[in-house]
N, C-alpha and C positions, 0 to 999 in steps of 0.2 A: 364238450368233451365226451360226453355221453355217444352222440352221434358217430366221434372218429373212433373211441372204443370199437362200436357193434361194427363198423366198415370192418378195422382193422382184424376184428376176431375171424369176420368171413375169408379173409387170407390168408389169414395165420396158420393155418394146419397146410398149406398149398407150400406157401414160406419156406415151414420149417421143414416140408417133405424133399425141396430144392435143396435147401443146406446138407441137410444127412447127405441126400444123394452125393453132393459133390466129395463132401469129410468120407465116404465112402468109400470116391475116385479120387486123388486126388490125382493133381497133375504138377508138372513143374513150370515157375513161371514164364512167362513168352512160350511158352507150348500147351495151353489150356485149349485144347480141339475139341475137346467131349466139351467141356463146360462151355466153351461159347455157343456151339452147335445150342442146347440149351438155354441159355440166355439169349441168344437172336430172334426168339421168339415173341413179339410184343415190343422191340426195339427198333429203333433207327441205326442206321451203318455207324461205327465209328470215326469222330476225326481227331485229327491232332489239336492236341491240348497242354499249355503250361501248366493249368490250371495242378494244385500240389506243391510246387517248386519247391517251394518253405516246407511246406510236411515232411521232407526227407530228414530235415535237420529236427525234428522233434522225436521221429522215429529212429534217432539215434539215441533220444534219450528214455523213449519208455517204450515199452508194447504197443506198435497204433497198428492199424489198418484207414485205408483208404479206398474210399470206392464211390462212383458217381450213380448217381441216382437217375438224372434224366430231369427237364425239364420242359422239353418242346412242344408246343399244342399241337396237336395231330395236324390241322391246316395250315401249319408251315414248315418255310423247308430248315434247316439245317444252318444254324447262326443268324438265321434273319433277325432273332430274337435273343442278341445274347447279353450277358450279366452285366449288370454296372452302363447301364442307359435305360434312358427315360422310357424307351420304347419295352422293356423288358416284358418278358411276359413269362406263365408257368400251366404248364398243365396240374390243375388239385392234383388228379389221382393220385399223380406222383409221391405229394404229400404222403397218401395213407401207406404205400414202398417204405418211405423213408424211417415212417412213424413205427413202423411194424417190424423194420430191422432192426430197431434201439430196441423195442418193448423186448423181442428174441434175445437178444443180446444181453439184456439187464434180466431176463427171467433167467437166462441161462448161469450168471454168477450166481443167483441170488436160490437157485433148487438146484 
């Protein structure tokens, strides 16, 4: 835990300079041109995805957001390796993204 802490903390000020930025700019949705220009950065192209389907219908009943984190090892291509088969695979780092967007998240109700 110790370990994913000190990763996490090396982020964290990069993170939350991203967030301000965007709450900043905002944009409307299917027209975020600034923010993906930004986020394409460190990423793979997007593709089409079910993935959510069921989330609309919980997002009807509380506050959610949804958002994909990424899992693909830099040495492959694009669903070679995808969710729910034996073959699956994850890039960590990813992990410490994901970790660091809860920690922002939960600091930010909580101060």
């Amino acid at each position: 835990m110790i370990q994913i802490h000190s990763k996490v903390k090396k982020i964290e000020r990069n993170i939350i300079e991203i967030r301000r930025d965007f709450h900043k700019h905002p944009e409307l949705a299917f027209q975020e041109f600034r923010t993906s220009k930004i986020i394409k950065n460190g990423t793979c192209d997007p593709y089409l995805s079910m993935g959510g389907e069921d989330f609309s219908y919980y997002g009807q009943k509380n506050p959610s957001s949804f958002f994909f984190i990424g899992s693909l090892p830099k040495n492959k291509k694009t669903m070679s390796v995808p969710h729910h088969y034996s073959h699956f695979d994850i890039e960590k780092r990813f992990l410490l993204v994901g970790s660091s967007i809860f920690v922002t998240l939960i600091e930010d109700l909580l101060f």
